[in-house]
C-alpha positions, 0 to 999 in steps of 0.5 A, a space after each residue: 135198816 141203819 147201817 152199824 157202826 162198824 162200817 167204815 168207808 175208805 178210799 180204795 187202794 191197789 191192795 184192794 183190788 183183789 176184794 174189789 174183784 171178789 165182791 163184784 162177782 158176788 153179786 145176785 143181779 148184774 152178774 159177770 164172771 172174772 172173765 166177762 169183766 175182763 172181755 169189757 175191759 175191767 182187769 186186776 191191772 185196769 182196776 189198779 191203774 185207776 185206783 192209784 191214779 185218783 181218788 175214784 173207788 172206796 170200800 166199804 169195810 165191816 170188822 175190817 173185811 171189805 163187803 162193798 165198794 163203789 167207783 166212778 170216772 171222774 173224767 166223765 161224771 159216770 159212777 159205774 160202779 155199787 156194789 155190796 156182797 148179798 151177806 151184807 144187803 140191805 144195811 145201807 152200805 150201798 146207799 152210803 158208798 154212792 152218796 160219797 161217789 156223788 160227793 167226788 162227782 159233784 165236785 167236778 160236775 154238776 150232773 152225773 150219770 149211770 146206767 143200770 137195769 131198768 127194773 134191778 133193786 139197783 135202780 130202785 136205791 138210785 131213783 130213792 136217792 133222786 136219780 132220775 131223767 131216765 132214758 131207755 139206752 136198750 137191752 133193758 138198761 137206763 141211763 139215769 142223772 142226778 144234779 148237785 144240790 
């Protein structure tokens, strides 16, 4: 399925935060509640501070609505965040919130990482896109890598 045209990605600012938040706990798989993200760290106020300190998030946007987003550290070559709300599912948002999560990580690094559940329909859009080098890291979960072009 193509992405329509009404989509529009952006960088994330401070203003976002709150859908950022409300999209993130929306989702069907790798699910946390507001305050599981915050018992790993991940707060309005986290989430704020880095948004204003780089350019490390985008949204994507439909008719002006954010319905995904993704993030990385730029310090560490991680993207550790895609997400998109399941209304929006399978229209290639996803796709394009991590290429241009690449885009800002090959910048800086030549190789990238992410962890993710090993059989999630997230790590099945990752190996399409040609994240590979796959490495148990437990629980379930793997450690993927992808290299710039």
């Amino acid at each position: 399925m193509t992405v329509p045209a009404s989509v529009f990605i952006r960088p994330a600012t401070i203003a976002d935060v709150s859908a950022m938040f409300r999209i993130r706990t929306s989702v069907r798989e790798n699910t946390l509640t507001v305050e599981e993200l915050a018992q790993l760290g991940v707060t309005p106020e986290s989430l704020a501070q880095a948004v204003s300190g780089a350019v490390c998030a985008w949204v994507a946007e439909v008719a002006g609505e954010p319905v995904g987003f993704s993030m990385v550290d730029l310090a560490t070559a991680c993207l550790f965040a895609a997400f998109v709300q399941p209304a929006h599912e399978g229209r290639g948002i996803g796709k394009r919130l991590i290429r241009v999560s690449e885009e800002a990580l090959f910048q800086r690094h030549a190789v990238a990482w992410l962890e993710t559940a090993r059989n999630s329909r997230a790590a099945g859009v990752y190996r399409h896109l040609g994240w590979g080098n796959e490495r148990d890291v437990g629980d379930g979960d793997v450690r993927m890598e992808k290299q710039r072009a």
